[in-house]
C-alpha positions, 0 to 999 in steps of 0.5 A: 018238283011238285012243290013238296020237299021231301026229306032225305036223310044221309047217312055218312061218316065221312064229314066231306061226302056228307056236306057234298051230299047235303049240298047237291040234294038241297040244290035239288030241292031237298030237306036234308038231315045228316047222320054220321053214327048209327045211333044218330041215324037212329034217331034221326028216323025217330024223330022224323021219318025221311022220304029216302035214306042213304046209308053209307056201309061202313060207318068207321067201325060200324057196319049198317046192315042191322039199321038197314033191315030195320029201315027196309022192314018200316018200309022206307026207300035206303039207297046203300052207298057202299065202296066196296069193289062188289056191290051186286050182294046188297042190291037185293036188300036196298032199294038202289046201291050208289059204288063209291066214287059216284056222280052228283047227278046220280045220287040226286036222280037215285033221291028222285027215282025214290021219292017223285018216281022220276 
């Protein structure tokens, strides 16, 4: 779009959501970094601050909600993917919340609404 790629980092334990997130973003124009742990997330935002981060809930046995405050206290753009029935409790704490099983379309225009105000 503004011919800037902005960095999107996913974090997601599942290997195949991961892959088909990277893929749709990158077609989109994107520099995508993955994460499937924590601590890798962790030190994927240490390493280069994204654009947008999407944050997956529940990391196999890990919850998020620690890393999320942290990205959300630096001021970073998080759009919580979550498959819990309930989503509306992490709405005030995200900056947008993705319900499992979402549309390719929607996650790329939620990386857009977030980074190019699109």
């Amino acid at each position: 779009m503004e011919g800037e790629r902005h960095g999107v980092l996913v974090v997601e334990d599942d290997p195949s959501l991961r892959l088909l997130s990277r893929v749709n973003l990158e077609l989109a124009g994107f520099a995508v970094r993955e994460a499937a742990t924590l601590a890798d997330a962790r030190a994927a935002v240490a390493a280069e601050r994204p654009d947008v981060v999407f944050l997956d809930v529940h990391l196999g046995s890990e919850q998020s909600d620690d890393f999320l405050d942290e990205l959300r206290a630096a001021g970073m753009p998080v759009v919580l993917v979550t498959g819990t029935a309930d989503a509306s409790s992490y709405r005030q704490r995200a900056s947008e919340v993705l319900a499992k099983p979402y549309a390719p379309e929607e996650l790329v225009a939620a990386a857009r609404r977030l980074t190019w105000g699109a």
